[in-house]
C-alpha positions in Angstrom: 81.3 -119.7 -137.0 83.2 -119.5 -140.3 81.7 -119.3 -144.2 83.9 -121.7 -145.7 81.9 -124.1 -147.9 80.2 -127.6 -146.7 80.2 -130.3 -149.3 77.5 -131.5 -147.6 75.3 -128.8 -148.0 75.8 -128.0 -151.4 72.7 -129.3 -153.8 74.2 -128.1 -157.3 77.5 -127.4 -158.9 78.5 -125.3 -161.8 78.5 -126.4 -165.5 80.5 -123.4 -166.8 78.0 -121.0 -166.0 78.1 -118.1 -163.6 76.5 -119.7 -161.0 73.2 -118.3 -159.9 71.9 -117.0 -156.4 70.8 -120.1 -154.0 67.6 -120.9 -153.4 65.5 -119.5 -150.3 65.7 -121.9 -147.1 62.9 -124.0 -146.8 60.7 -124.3 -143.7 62.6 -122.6 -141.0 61.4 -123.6 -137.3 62.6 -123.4 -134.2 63.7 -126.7 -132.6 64.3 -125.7 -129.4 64.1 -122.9 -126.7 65.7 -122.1 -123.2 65.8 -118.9 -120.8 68.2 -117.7 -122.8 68.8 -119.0 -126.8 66.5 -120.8 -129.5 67.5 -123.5 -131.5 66.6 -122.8 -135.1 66.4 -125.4 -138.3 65.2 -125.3 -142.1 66.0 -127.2 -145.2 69.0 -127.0 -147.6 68.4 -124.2 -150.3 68.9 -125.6 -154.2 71.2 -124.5 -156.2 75.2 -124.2 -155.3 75.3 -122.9 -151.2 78.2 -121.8 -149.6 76.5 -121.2 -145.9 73.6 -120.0 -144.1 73.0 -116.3 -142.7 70.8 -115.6 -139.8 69.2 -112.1 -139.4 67.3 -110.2 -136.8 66.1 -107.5 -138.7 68.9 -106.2 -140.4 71.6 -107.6 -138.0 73.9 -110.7 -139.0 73.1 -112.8 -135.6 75.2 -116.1 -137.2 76.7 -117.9 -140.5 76.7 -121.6 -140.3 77.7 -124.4 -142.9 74.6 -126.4 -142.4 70.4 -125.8 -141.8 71.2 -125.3 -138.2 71.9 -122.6 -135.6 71.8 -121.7 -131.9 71.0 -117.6 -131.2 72.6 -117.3 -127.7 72.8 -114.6 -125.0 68.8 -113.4 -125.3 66.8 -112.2 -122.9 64.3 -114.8 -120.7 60.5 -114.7 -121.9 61.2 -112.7 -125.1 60.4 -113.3 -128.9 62.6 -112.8 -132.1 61.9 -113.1 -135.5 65.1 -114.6 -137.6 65.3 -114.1 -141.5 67.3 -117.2 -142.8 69.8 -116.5 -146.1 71.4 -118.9 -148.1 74.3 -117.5 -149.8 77.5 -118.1 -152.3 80.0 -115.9 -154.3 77.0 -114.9 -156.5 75.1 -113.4 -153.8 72.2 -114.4 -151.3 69.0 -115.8 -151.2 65.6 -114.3 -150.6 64.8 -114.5 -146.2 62.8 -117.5 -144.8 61.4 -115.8 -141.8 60.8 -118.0 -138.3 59.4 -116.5 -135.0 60.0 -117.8 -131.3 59.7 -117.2 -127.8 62.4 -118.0 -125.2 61.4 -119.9 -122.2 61.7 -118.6 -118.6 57.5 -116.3 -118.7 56.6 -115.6 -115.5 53.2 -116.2 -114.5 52.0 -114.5 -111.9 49.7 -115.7 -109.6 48.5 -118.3 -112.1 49.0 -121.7 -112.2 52.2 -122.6 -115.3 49.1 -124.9 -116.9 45.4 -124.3 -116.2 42.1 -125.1 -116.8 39.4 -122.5 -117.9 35.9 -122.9 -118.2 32.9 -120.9 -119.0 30.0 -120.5 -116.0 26.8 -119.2 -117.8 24.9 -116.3 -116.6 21.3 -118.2 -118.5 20.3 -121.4 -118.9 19.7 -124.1 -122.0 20.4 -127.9 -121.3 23.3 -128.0 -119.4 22.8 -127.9 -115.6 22.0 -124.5 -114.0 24.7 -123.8 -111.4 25.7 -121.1 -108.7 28.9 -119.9 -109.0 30.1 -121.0 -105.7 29.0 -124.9 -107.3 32.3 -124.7 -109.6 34.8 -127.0 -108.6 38.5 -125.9 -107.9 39.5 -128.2 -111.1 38.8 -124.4 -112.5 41.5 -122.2 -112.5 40.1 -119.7 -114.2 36.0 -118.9 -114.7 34.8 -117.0 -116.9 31.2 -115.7 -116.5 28.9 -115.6 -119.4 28.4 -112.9 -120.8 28.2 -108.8 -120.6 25.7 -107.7 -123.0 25.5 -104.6 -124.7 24.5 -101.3 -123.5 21.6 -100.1 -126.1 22.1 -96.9 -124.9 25.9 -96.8 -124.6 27.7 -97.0 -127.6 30.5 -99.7 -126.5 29.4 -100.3 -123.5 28.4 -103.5 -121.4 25.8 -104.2 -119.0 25.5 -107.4 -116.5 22.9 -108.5 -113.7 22.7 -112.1 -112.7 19.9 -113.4 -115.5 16.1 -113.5 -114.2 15.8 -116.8 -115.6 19.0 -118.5 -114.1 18.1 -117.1 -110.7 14.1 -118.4 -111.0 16.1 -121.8 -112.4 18.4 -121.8 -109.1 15.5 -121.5 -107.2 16.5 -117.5 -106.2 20.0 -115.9 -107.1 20.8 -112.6 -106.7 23.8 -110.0 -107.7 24.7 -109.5 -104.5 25.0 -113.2 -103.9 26.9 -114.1 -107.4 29.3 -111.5 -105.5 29.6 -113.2 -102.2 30.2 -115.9 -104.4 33.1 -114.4 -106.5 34.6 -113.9 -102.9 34.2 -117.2 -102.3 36.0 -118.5 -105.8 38.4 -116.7 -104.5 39.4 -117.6 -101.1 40.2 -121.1 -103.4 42.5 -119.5 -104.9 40.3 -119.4 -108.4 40.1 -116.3 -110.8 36.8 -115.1 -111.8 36.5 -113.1 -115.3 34.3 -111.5 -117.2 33.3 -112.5 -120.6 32.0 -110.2 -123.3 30.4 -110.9 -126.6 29.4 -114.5 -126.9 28.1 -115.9 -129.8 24.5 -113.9 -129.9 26.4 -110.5 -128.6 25.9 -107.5 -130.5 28.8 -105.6 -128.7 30.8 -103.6 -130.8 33.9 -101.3 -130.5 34.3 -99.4 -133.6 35.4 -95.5 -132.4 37.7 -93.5 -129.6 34.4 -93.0 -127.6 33.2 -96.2 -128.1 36.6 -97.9 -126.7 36.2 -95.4 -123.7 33.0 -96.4 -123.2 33.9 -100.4 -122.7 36.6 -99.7 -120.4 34.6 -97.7 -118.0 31.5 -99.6 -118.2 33.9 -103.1 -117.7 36.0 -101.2 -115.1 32.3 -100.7 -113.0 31.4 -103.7 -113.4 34.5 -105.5 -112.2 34.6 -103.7 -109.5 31.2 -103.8 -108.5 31.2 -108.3 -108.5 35.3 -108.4 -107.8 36.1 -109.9 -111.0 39.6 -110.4 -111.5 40.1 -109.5 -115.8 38.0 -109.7 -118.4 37.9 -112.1 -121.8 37.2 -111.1 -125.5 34.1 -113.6 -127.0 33.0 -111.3 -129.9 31.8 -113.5 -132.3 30.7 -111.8 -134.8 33.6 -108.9 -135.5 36.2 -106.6 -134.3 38.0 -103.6 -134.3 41.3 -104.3 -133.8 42.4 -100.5 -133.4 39.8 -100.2 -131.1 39.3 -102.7 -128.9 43.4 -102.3 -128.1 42.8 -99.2 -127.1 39.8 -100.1 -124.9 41.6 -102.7 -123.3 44.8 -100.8 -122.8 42.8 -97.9 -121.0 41.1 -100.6 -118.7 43.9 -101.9 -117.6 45.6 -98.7 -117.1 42.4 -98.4 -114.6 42.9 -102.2 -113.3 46.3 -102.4 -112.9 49.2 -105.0 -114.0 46.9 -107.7 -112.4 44.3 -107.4 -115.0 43.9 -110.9 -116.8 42.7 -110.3 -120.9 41.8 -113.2 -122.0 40.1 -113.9 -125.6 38.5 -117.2 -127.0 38.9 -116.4 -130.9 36.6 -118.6 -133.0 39.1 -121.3 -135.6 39.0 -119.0 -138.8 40.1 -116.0 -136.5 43.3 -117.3 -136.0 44.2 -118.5 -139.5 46.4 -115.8 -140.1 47.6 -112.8 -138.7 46.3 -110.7 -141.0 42.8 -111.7 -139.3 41.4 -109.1 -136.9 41.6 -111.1 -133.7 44.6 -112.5 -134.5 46.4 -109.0 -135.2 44.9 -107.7 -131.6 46.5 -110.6 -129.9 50.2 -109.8 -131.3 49.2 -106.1 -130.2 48.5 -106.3 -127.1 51.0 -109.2 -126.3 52.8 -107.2 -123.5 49.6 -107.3 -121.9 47.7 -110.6 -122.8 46.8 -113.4 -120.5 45.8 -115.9 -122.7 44.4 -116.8 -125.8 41.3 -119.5 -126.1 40.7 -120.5 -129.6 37.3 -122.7 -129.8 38.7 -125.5 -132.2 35.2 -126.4 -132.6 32.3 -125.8 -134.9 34.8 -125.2 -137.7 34.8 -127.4 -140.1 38.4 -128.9 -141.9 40.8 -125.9 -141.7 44.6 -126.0 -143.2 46.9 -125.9 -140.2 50.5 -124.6 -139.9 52.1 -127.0 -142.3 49.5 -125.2 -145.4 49.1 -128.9 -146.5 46.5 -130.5 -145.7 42.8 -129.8 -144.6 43.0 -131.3 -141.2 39.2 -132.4 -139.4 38.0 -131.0 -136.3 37.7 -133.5 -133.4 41.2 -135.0 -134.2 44.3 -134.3 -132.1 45.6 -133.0 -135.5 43.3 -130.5 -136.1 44.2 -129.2 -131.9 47.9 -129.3 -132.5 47.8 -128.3 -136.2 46.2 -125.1 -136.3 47.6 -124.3 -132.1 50.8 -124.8 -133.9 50.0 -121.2 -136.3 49.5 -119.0 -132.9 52.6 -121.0 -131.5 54.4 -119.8 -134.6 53.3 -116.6 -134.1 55.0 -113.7 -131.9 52.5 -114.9 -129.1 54.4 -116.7 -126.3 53.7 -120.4 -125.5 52.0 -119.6 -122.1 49.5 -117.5 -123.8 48.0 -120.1 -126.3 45.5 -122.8 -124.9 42.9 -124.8 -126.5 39.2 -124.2 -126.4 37.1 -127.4 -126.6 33.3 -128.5 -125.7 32.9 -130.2 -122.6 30.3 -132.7 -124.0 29.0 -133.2 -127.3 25.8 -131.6 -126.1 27.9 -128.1 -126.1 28.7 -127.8 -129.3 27.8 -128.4 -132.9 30.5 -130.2 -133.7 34.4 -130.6 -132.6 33.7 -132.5 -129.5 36.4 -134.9 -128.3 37.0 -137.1 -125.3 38.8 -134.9 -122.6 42.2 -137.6 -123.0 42.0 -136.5 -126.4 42.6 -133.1 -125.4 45.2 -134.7 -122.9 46.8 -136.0 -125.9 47.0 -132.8 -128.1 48.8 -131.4 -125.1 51.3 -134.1 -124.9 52.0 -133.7 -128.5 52.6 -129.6 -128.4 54.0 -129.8 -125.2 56.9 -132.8 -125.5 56.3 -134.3 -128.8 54.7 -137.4 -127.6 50.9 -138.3 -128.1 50.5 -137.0 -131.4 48.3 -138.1 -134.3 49.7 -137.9 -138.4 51.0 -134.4 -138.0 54.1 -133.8 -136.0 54.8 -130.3 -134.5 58.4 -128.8 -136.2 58.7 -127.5 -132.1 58.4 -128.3 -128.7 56.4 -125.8 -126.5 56.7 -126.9 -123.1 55.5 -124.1 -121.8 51.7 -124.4 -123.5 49.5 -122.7 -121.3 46.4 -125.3 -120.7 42.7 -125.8 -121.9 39.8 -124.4 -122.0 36.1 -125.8 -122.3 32.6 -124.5 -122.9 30.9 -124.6 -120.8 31.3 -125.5 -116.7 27.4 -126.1 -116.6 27.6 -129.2 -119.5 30.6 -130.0 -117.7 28.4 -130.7 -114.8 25.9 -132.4 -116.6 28.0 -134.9 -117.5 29.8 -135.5 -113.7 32.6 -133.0 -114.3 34.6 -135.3 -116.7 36.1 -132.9 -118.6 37.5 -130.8 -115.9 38.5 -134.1 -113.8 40.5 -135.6 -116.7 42.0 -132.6 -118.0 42.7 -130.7 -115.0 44.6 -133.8 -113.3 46.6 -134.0 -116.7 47.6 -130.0 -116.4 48.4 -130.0 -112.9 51.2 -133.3 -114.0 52.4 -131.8 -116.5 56.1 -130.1 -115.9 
């Protein structure tokens, strides 16, 4: 497009004076996305503007008249980062910087939206279950948790817990196996958590990252599970824990799932440990399950206001950072209690949850805060746990489930 000058986008005009370099374009997003191009809008820069520049990296991609532009001809399933420019015969404006994800991700085996819950491997007041009790409204199941390996720096251990089985009335390892069979002759993925929010595991060296993938790697294929998910609650490596991951699934193959389930404040900023492991390992990454719950108020993507957990704002506020992020839509999801027995606080009735969906998905459903995007592709939900699920007839999973299963 040419660079000839828009009245309608110019916000100043000189007085005499040289006139000075345009203000930097405010609050870039992208508007929409196909297989193939992203739609990209921001707000008119002050000062006198002649047109727009959009950059990838260093290379011009565009130069429009107004605060719009189409980026054409990309790749399906791939993200770019744009730097926006106002300029005028003075010179050009600082970059606004937006991030997006074209549509078209494949995924797999798995379901386009799914549900994932948490089956726990101990028991507390929800209801004691075998595994082969889960209902198929699960996609995925993650079994919690590994523990730590005292003697293993890195490593994880796991055995069916003494208590659950003397709860179940007798449960073995080798029938939690039969059972993972069984999970999946429905068609459901069975993973293994690690961490939790009393784990003490810890990645923090070269041998200490070869020491998790092995010890996972054993265990995996010792009970059949399918991937494995990232639950450390109380710190992590980033360097490390990529390269743990990456050597496991160089034993695992491409059909390893990674999942993680980040606590709110992890995923604030990229700058956050968790959230800097996610972009890293992106080529690899499943999906991420942020537990918007026991948080407190936290700022979401708009940096305005404090939003309060248990709203569909605070959910489709602060999913909206990650979506913002150089993670793709099908890898974000959100994490919520199944009950309010399950948490501390954050609970929310599972057509909330149905809601925050709608909202991030296709713009409808949403509370005060507006999304600057659609991301159709939103991956699903995710609760803690299963068992408080089934204490409270499986509404949760029934309500939500149903809702992901309709949604295109």
């Amino acid at each position: 497009m040419g660079e000839s000058a828009h009245s309608g986008n110019v916000s100043a005009t000189t007085t005499g004076c040289t006139t000075g370099v345009p203000g930097t374009p405010a609050g870039p997003s992208v508007t929409g996305s196909t297989d193939t191009s992203l739609s990209l809008g921001w707000g008119a820069s002050s000062g006198t503007v002649t047109g727009y520049r959009v950059y990838e990296g260093t290379t011009l991609k565009t130069t429009v008249t107004g605060t719009s532009a189409t980026i054409s001809g990309l790749t399906a399933c791939s993200s770019h980062t744009y730097g926006i420019a106002a300029y005028n015969g003075t010179g050009e404006s600082a970059k606004a910087n937006v991030t997006g994800t074209t549509t078209g991700c494949t995924t797999g085996t798995l379901p386009k939206h799914l549900l994932t819950g948490y089956w726990q491997n101990f028991t507390n007041g929800a209801t004691p279950l075998k595994l082969a009790s889960v209902p198929t409204t699960y996609d995925i199941v993650a079994i919690a948790f590994a523990n730590a390996d005292p003697g293993n720096a890195g490593g994880v251990t796991f055995t069916v817990d003494s208590g659950l089985s003397s709860a179940l009335g007798g449960y073995t390892d080798a029938q939690l196996k039969a059972d993972v069979t069984t999970l999946h002759s429905r068609g459901q993925k069975v993973i293994l958590s690690v961490g939790g929010e009393k784990g003490s595991v810890s990645v923090g060296s070269s041998a200490a990252a070869t020491n998790f993938a092995n010890s996972v790697y054993a265990i995996m294929s010792s009970f059949g599970f399918d991937g494995v998910d990232i639950d450390l609650e109380n710190g992590l490596n980033a360097t490390y824990m990529e390269q743990a991951l990456r050597s496991l699934r160089s034993k695992a193959g491409s059909g390893l799932l990674i999942t993680m389930a980040p606590q709110t404040i992890d995923m604030q900023s990229t700058g956050t440990a968790y959230f800097s492991l996610a972009l890293n390992i992106k080529d690899i990454l499943t999906i991420v399950h942020t537990q918007f719950y026991n948080s407190g108020s936290m700022l979401g993507c708009d940096q305005m206001f404090a939003y309060s957990q248990g709203t569909v704002n605070f959910m489709t506020a602060l999913a909206c950072i990650q979506l913002q992020s150089a993670l793709r839509p099908d890898q974000v999801a959100l994490g919520l209690p199944a009950t309010s027995g399950a948490a501390g606080g954050g609970y929310v009735a599972p057509s909330v949850v149905d809601s925050a969906l709608d909202c991030l998905a296709a713009g409808t459903g949403c509370g005060s805060f507006v999304p600057p995007a659609k991301w159709p592709a939103i991956r699903g939900a995710m609760t803690w746990s299963i068992n408080w699920d089934a204490a409270n007839g499986y509404n949760f999973a029934n309500t939500v489930h149903s809702h992901l299963v309709a949604m295109p």
